[in-house]
C-alpha angles and dihedrals in degrees: 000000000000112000120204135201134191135199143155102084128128144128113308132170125241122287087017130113140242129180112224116203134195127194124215123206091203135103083209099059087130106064086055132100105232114214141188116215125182133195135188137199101279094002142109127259104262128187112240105182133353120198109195117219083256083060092253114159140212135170145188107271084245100064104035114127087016097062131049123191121210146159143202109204094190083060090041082221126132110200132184121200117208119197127176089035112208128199087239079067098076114119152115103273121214128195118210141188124210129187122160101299093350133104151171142185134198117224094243149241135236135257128200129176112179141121 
């Protein structure tokens, strides 16, 4: 059982930056695929960055060149920075571990975007 913890949300204006973290109870931290996931009031879980266990990266067409996944493996900790905040941003953010069949999920930490 890997247990993950996020933390790092909060209430931003618009066009500034926040540093999301997320906390991994596993020696193995570095065999998973970290992932960003975001979900908003009325809307469907999305995927918002992946980072590979070789450190490749992919992210939501709507976040591309403002957010940038990354991981420490000797801190067991994924982050992802978001820069140039929208409104649209606004969400409950999930972190998740992959690894073959298994999988984790964070419980989650809030977003806001608003003036």
């Amino acid at each position: 059982q890997v247990q993950l913890v996020e933390s790092g949300g909060g209430l931003v204006q618009p066009g500034g930056s926040l540093r999301l973290s997320c906390a991994a109870s596993t020696i193995a931290f570095s065999l998973y695929a970290m992932s960003w996931y975001r979900q908003a009031p009325g809307k469907q879980r999305e995927l918002v960055a992946t980072i590979t266990s070789r450190t490749n990266t992919n992210y939501a067409d709507s976040v591309k060149g403002r957010f940038t996944i990354s991981r420490d493996n000797a801190k067991n900790t994924v982050y992802l920075q978001m820069n140039s905040l929208k409104p649209e941003d606004t969400a409950v953010y999930y972190c998740n571990a992959q690894r073959v069949v298994l999988e984790y999920w964070g419980p989650g930490t809030q977003v806001t975007v608003s003036s």
